[in-house]
N, C-alpha and C positions, 0 to 999 in steps of 0.2 A: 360208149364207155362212160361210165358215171365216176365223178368224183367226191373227195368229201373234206373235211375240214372241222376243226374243235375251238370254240373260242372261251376263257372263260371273262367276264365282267363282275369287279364289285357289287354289292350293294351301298345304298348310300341313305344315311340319314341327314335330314335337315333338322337344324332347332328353333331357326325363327325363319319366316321369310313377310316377302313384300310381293304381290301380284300385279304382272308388267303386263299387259295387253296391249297389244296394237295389229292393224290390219296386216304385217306382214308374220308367217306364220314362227319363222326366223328368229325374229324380234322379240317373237312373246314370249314371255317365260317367267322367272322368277330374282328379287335379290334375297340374298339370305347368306348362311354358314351354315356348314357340316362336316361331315365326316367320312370318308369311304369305309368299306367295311370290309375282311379278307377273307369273310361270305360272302356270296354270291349267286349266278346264276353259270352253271355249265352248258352248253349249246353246243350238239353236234348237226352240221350239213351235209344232207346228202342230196349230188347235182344231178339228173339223167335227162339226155335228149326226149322232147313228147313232141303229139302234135297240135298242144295248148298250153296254156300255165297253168298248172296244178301246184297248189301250196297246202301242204298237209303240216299243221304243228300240232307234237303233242307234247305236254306241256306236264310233268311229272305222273307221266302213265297215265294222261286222261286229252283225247282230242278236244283242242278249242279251234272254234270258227271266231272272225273276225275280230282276231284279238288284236294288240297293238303292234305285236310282232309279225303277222300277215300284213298288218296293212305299212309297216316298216320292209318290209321285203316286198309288197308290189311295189312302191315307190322306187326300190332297187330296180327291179327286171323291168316295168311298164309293159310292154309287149311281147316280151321273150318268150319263146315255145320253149319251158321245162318243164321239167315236174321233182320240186323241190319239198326234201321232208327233213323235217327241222324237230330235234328232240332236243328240249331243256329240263335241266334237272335245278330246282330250286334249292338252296341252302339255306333259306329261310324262308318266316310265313311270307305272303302275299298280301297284301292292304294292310299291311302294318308299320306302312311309313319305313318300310328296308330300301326302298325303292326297284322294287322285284323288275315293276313291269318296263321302266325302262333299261334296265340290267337284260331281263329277258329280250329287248328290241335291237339293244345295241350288240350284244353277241351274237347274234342271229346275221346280222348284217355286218361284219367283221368278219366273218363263218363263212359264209356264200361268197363275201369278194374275194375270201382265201381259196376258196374251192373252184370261183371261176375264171381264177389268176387275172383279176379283173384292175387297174389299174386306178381306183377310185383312190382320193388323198383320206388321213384320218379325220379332215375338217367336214369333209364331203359326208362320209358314212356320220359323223356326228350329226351332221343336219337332217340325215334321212332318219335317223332315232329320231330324233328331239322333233320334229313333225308328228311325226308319226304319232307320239306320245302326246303332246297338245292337242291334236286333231280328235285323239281318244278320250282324251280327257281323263286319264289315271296319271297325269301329273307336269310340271312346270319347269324345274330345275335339278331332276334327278342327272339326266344322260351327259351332259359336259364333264359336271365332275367325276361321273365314273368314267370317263376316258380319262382322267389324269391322278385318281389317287390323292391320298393325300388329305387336309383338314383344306378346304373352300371356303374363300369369303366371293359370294357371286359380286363384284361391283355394281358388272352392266349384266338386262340380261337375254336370254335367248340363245340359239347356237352361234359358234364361230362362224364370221369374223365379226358379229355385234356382239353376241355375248363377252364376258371376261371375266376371267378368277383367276382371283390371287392364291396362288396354293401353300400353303407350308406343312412342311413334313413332320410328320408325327409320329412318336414311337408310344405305345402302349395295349392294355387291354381292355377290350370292352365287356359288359355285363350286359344284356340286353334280357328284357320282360315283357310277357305278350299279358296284360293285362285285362283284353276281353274282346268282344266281337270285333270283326272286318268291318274297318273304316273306308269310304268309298271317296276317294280322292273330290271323284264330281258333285256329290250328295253338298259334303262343306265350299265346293265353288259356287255353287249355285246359291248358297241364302245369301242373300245382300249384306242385311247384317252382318254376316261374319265376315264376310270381305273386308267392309269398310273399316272392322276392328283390326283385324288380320292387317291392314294395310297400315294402320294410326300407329299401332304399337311395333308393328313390322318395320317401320321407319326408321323409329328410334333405333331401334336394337341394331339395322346396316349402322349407322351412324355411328354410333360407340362400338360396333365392333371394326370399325375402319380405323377406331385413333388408338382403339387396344388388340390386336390381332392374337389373342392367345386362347390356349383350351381352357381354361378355369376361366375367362372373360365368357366363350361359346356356353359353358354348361350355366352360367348365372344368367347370361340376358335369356338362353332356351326357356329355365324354368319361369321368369319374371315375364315373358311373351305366353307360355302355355298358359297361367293363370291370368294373366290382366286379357287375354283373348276370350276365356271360358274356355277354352276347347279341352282343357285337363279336367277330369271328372274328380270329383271327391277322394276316391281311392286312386287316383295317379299322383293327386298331392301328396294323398298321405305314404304315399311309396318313396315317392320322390325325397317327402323330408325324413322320410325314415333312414335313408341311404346319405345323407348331412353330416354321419356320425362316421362312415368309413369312405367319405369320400364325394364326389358329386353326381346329381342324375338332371334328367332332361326328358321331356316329351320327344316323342318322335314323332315327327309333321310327315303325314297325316298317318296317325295312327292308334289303335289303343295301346298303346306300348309305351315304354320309356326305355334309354341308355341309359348305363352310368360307369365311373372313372375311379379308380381307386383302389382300396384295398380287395381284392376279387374276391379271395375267400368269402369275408365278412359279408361283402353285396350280394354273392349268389347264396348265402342263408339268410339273408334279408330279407331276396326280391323273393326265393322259393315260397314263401307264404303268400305270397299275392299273384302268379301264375309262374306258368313256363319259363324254363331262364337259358339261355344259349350263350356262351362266353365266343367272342372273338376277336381281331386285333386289328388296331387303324390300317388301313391296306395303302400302302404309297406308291403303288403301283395298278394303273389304272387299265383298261380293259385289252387284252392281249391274245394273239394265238396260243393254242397249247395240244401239244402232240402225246 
């Protein structure tokens, strides 16, 4: 007799962070501020007895092998004889700093403990994301905060009980723009250079936004981090300061994409001349079952 289970998880954007590394997998992760988003990823589980572990995901009508979400659900089962098939449905692009792929890891593993009335805490499945997702290397400080919702200042970082974020609630809507190619979370960890930038200017920005914790403080040090890092291209600037006239915008880490906060109208005839634009609202409520 097979069971099944629906999880949905935020997406989440960052605006600035700092790159935390250490030999425990735990430990590593990111500090920074962002945003959840009330897009997301949808994840349905389905459980049946086999006589091996089979993990079949398909991943908006197209099968992936060895994605972040497989190796977040072997981490789950280890040696379990099932045969588990897991379908998510994306609400937004993928490498564009939405933080898909750990949204995709975390509802998947939310999904299955629901299905295998498994008794695991939300501290526990947060740690089996958030491996899962370092180990892959598609990103650092997405999956804490989409378990909580919410605007994130990460203090410390890595999963619960080392990680820590300070959350405050947030009411608004967002304007989001896909401004060009799939940014590859691992492609920018990997050049040295950019780290040691990412990490100078990512300092600063925890720092001031620890003694000012608010959204117009998050959207200025974002855009003041995307440019003094390089990581904003030419046309992300000029998007960005185009959107200064109805409100604020921000690079999305790691992405070619920017948010922005303010008058909506105005922003999505703003951003429409520079790509794709998707409207949605700070999510304060962080990754949950759903029937």
């Amino acid at each position: 007799m097979g069971s099944r289970a629906s999880a949905f998880c935020p997406g989440h954007i960052t605006a600035f962070f700092e790159i935390c590394e250490d030999e425990d997998i735990l430990r590593t992760g990111s500090r920074g501020a962002g945003l959840c988003l009330s897009k997301g990823v949808i994840t349905q589980v389905e459980v049946e007895e086999a006589d091996d572990l089979v993990i079949l995901v398909d991943n908006d009508g197209n099968r992936t092998e060895e994605s972040v979400t497989e190796l977040a659900i072997r981490r789950l089962l280890e040696d379990e004889k099932l045969r588990i098939v897991i379908q998510s449905v994306n609400q937004l692009p993928v490498s564009q700093g939405f933080g898909m792929s750990g949204a995709g890891a975390l509802s998947s593993v939310v999904a299955l403990s629901e299905a295998l009335g498994d008794s695991l805490s939300m501290e526990e499945q947060i740690q089996i994301a958030h491996a899962a997702e370092v180990e892959s290397g598609t990103g650092l400080g997405d999956v804490y905060p989409e378990a909580l919702g919410g605007m994130d200042i990460r203090t410390s970082p890595g999963a619960p009980p080392f990680g820590e974020i300070d959350k405050h609630s947030i009411e608004g809507e967002l304007v989001l723009c896909v401004l060009g190619e799939e940014m590859r979370t691992m492609d920018v960890l990997q050049d040295e250079e950019k780290v040691q930038r990412i990490n100078r200017f990512g300092s600063e920005c925890n720092e001031s936004i620890e003694q000012n914790p608010t959204l117009e403080r998050l959207f200025s040090l974002g855009k003041s981090f995307a440019v003094d890092t390089g990581l904003a291209t030419e046309k992300m600037v000029e998007a960005i300061e185009e959107c200064e006239a109805h409100g604020s915008a921000a690079m999305s880490m790691l992405g070619s994409s920017i948010f922005a906060f303010g008058d909506v109208g105005s922003l999505v005839r703003t951003l429409e001349t520079f790509g794709p634009v998707t409207k949605c609202k700070v999510e304060d409520l962080g990754v949950r079952i759903i029937h």
